[in-house]
N, C-alpha and C positions, 0 to 999 in steps of 0.2 A: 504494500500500500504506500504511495509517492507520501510524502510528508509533505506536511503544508508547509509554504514559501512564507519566510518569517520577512516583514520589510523594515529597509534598513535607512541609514542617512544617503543623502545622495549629494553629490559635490557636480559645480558649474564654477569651472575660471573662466572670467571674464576679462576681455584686456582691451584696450580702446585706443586712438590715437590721435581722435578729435573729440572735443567736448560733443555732447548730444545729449537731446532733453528726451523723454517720455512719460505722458500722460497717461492716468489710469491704469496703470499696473496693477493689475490683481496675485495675489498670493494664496495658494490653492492649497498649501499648507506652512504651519511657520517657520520661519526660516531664518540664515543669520547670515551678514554679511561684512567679511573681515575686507576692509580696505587697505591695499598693499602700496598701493603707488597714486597720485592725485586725491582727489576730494569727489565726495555725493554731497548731494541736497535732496532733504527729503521731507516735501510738502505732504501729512496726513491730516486732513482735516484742518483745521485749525493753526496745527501745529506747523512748525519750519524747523528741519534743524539742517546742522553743516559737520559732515562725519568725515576728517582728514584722515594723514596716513595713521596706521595701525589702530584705528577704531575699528568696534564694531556694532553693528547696524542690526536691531532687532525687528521682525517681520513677523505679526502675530498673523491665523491664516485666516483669511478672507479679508483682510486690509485692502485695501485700494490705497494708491498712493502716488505720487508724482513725481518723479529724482529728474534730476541733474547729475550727470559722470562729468567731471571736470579733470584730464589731466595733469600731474604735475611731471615736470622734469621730462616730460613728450611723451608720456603714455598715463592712461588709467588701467590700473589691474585691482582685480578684488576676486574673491571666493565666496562664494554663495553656499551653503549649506541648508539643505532642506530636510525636516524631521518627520516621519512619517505618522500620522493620529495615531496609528497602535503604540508607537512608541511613547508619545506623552501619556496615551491614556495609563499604561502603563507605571510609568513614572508618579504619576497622582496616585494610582494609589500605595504606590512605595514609600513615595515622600511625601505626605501630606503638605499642602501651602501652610507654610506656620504664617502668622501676622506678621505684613510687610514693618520693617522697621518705623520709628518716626523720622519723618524725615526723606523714606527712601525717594530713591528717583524716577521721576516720570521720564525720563526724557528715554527715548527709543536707540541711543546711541552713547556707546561707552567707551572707554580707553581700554587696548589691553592691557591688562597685570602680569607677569612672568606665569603665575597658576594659570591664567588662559593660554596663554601663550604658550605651554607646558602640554594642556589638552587640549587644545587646536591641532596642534602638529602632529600627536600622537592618534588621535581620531582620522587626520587626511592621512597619513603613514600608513594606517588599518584599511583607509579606503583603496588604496593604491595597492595595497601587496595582492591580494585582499585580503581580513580576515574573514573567519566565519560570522555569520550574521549576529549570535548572543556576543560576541564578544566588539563587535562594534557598536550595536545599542550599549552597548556597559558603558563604551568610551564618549557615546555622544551624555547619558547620562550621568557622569562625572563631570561633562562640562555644563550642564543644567544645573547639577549640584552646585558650581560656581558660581554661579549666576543668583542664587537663593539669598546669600545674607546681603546685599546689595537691592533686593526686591525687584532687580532685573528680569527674575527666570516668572513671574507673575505674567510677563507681556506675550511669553511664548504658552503657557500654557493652559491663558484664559479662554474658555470655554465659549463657542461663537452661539448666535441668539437666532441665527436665520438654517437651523437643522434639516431643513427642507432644500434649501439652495446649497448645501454644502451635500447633502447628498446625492442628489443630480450634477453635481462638479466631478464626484469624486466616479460616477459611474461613465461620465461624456468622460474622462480622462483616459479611460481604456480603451478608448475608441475614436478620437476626435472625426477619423474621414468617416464613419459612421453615418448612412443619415438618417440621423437621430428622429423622433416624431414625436410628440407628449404621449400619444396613447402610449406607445412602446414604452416610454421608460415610465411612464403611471403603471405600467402594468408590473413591471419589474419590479416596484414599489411597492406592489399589492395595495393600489390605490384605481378610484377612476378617476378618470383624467380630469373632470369636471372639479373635483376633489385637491386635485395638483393643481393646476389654474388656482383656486379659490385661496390656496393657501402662500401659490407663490406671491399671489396678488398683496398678502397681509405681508408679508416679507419686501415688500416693494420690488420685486422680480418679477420676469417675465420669462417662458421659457427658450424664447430665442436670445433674448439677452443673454440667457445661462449661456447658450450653445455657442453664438459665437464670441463669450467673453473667453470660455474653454479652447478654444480653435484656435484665436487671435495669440493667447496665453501661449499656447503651445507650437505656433508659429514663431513666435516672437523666443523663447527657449531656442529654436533649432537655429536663426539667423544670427544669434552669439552665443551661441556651443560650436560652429562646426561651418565652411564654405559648400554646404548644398545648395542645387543655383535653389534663386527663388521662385521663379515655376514650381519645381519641385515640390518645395517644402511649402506653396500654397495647397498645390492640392495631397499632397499626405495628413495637410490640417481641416481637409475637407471643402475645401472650395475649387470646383471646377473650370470657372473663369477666375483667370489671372488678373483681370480690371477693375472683376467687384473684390479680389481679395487685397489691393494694392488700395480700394475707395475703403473697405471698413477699416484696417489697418489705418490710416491716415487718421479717420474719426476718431478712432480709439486713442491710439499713441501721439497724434500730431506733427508726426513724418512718414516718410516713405520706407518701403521693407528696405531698397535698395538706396535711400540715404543712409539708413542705419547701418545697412552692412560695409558703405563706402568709411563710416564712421570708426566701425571696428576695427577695417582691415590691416594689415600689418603690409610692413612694405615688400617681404618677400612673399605674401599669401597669393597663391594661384588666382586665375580671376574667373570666378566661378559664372557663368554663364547665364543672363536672364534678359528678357524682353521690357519687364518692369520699371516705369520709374517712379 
């Protein structure tokens, strides 16, 4: 009998060569991001901060959010680290949330300490060899432990309000070229659809909102992970014209697939092939 697939942290470097903005970023689980070289700016809500080198940048999941990669000395590089729900849920209940200190910090961006510093490295070390999957959740939850008496590790594993959109994200994720329809995934749900509508409505959702915020999401992952032209990577995210995926892409983020990738590119990157501007 196959044993079940235990899920683990999952790492995205990212490296840039020209400043470039992006709108409406959604985060499908939380996540953490260490800045190596230049500066972010990160508009949530209300909030603005400015995360230079060797901070790092907390991403609770289902945030929306708006950054700025700025960078310094001719490049921006940062590592992104995504933690998977089994794994916090997990965590909660190992380490109960004790009462945030007085005083702690709100702010969604911190300096690292040698202890982080200590279990960043030793956690990307285990991603890279690789280890077995318990012993990499061990190493991402050592670094959550760190994160506790500072009341930093509260922004990763606060519990979201909209459970209904988060599990229509987490099931369009398996699938994004998929095409998805509300009955289908009401049904998957063991709900009817009339049911789903109703409720994503109270959530302030819509179900194509969901789909193509999931699409765009995961379009936008593949144009800085990796030089797949963008043709490509438009329709593996489920869009069959290339013109409406370059028009919602623009909506969303506020530039082009193929500014962003002319953004990243590195000066000996192959020059990946696309029609798109």
């Amino acid at each position: 009998m196959p044993q079940p697939v235990i899920p683990v942290p999952t790492l995205q470097e990212i490296s840039a060569r020209q400043s470039h903005q992006l709108r409406r970023v959604t985060l499908f689980s939380p996540a953490l991001c260490l800045i190596r070289q230049g500066s972010k700016t990160i508009q949530w809500g209300e909030r603005c901060e400015v995360a230079g080198e060797a901070s790092l940048v907390l991403f609770p999941a289902g945030s929306e959010v708006c950054m700025a990669n700025q960078p310094g000395g001719g490049y921006y590089r940062a590592e992104m680290l995504y933690l998977p729900a089994a794994l916090l849920q997990q965590f909660r209940r190992r380490y109960p949330q004790p009462t945030p200190p007085e005083g702690a910090s709100r702010s969604c961006c911190l300096a690292m300490t040698p202890t982080l510093t200590l279990l960043w490295q030793q956690l990307l070390q285990g991603l890279r060899l690789p280890l077995a999957p318990t012993l990499l959740n061990h190493l991402a939850e050592g670094l959550l432990l760190a994160l506790q008496p500072s009341g930093h590790s509260a922004l990763l594993l606060h519990e979201r309000h909209d459970r209904l959109t988060e599990q229509i994200q987490q099931l369009l994720l398996l699938d994004p070229a998929h095409a998805w329809q509300a009955g289908e995934v009401a049904q998957r749900l063991h709900m009817a659809e009339s049911t789903l509508r109703r409720r994503l409505s109270a959530e302030g959702k819509s179900f194509r909102d969901i789909l193509d915020e999931v699409r765009l999401g995961q379009a936008l992952l593949a144009i800085q992970s990796g030089n797949a032209p963008i043709g490509d990577i438009a329709g593996q995210s489920g869009y069959a014209s290339p013109s409406r995926f370059t028009a919602r892409f623009v909506r969303r983020y506020g530039l082009t697939p193929s500014a962003l990738r002319q953004a990243l590119r590195q000066p000996d990157a192959p020059q990946a092939g696309s029609a798109l501007v």
